[in-house]
N, C-alpha and C positions, 0 to 999 in steps of 0.2 A: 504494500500500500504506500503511496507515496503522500508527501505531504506538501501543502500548498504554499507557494514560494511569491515572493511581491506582496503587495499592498491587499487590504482586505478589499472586497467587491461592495456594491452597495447593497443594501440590507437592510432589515427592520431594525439593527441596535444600532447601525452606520447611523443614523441619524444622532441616538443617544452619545455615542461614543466624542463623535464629534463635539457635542455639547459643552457634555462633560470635561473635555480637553481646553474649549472655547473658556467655559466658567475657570478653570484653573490658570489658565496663560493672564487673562483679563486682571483678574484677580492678584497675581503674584507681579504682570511688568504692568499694569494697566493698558489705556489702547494703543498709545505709540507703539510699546514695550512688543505687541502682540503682533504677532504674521498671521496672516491664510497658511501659509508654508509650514510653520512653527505647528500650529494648530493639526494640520493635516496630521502632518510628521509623529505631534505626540498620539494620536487619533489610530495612526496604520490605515490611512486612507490616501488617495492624492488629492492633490490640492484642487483639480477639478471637482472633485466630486462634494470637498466644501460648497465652491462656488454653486454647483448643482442644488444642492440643499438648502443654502441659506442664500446666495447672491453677493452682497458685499462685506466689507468686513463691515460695516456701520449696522447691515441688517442679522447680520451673526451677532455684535453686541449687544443688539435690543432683543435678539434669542433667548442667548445665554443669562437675561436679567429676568426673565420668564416677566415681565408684567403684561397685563391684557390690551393693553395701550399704545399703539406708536405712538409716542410725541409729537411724532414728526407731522402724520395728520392732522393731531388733535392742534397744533396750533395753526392750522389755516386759515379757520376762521380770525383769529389774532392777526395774521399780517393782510388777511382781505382789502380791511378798514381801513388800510395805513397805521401812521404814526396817531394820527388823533383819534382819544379815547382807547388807546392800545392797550394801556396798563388798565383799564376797567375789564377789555376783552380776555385779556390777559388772566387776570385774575377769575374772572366768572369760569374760564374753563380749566385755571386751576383748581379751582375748587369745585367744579361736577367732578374730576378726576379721584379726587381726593375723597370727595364724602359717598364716594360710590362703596361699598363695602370688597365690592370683588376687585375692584382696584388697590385700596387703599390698604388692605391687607402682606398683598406684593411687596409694595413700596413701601412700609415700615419695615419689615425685614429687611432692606436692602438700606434704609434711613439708619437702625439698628444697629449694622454694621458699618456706621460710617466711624466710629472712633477709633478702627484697627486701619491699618494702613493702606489696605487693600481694601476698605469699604473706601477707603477716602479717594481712592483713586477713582473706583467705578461711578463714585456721584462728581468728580471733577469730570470724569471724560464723559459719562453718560449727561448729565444737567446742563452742566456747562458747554460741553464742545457739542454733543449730539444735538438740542434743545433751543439753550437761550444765546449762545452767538451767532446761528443762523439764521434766529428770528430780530434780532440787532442786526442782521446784515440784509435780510427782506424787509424790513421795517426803513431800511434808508439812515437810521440816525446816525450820526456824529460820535465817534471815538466808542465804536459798539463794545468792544472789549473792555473799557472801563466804565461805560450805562450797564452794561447787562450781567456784570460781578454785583455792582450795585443793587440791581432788581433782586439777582438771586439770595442777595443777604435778605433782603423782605420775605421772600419766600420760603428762604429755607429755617430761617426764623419764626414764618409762620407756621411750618410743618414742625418743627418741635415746642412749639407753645401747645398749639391747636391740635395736634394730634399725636404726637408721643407724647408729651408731659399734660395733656388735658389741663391744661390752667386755665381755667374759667376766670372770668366770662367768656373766655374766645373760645374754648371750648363746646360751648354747646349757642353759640352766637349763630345768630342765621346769616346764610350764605350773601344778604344783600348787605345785609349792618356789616362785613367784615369787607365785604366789597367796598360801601361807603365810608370805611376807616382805610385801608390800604390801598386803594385804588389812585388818592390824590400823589401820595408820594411816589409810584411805581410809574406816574404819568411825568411826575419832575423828573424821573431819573432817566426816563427815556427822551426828554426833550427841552428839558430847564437846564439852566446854567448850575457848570457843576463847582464852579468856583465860589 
């Protein structure tokens, strides 16, 4: 009997496997740090057949974080509008994301792990690079790299008030009152003077 030589074939775990490889590489170099190639390689698969399964490496890293959500969609409506009124739009579809249950469950575990080194990487490259510098660069504004750190400190401050550390009132604040408290500042920061 002989045994089989080269790379695995695709498969019903081919999918898993790869994953699984994706979540560790992400995880240990973040997403600069990480290849298709790398990934295949730790996988026993070729790097085609990545591509096959997942497409890019952008659409392998929204994989590998399993949330039910592309971001990428979800803010379309955000950059429709343009700039004005952006940080309202902004906001309203942070937060259906968030108070969704089958979402917001994902993205606490992933929020969760953001004190280890390796969470902090995948909410820098997932939040920031995947998310909010591309909607600061379809939004047209002015020095996006340094508005849309800004925004994310709002947001990612509201996602540990509001949702890991439940500190009321924002806690259990309706989605319009939390709109009409964050919204004025997430619209300076996308188009007011930041000096």
């Amino acid at each position: 009997m002989s045994v089989p030589r080269g790379r695995r074939p695709g498969g019903p775990d081919t999918r898993a496997a790869i994953l699984s490889s994706a979540r560790a590489s992400f995880a240990a170099s973040g997403f600069g740090g990480t290849t298709i190639r790398g990934v295949a390689s730790s996988a026993g698969v070729d790097p085609a057949l990545v591509h096959h399964y997942f497409g890019s490496k952008d659409d392998l890293f929204l994989a590998a974080l399993e949330i039910p959500v592309d971001p990428r969609q979800a803010m379309l409506p955000v950059v429709a509008g343009g700039v004005e009124g952006a940080g309202e739009r902004l906001l309203r579809v942070f937060l259906d994301i968030w108070d969704a249950e089958s979402s917001r469950l994902p993205l606490l575990a992933i929020v969760r792990g953001v004190f280890e080194p390796s969470g902090q990487r995948l909410l820098r490259d997932g939040f920031l690079r995947m998310v909010l510098a591309p909607l600061g660069r379809e939004l047209g504004v002015d020095e996006p790299e340094r508005r849309m750190v800004l925004v994310a400190s709002q947001l990612v401050g509201l996602v540990m008030l509001r949702y890991v550390l439940a500190v009321e009132p924002l806690a259990s604040m309706p989605a319009d009152e939390v709109v009409a408290s964050y919204a004025p500042t997430l619209q300076r920061y996308l188009e007011g003077p930041l000096r």
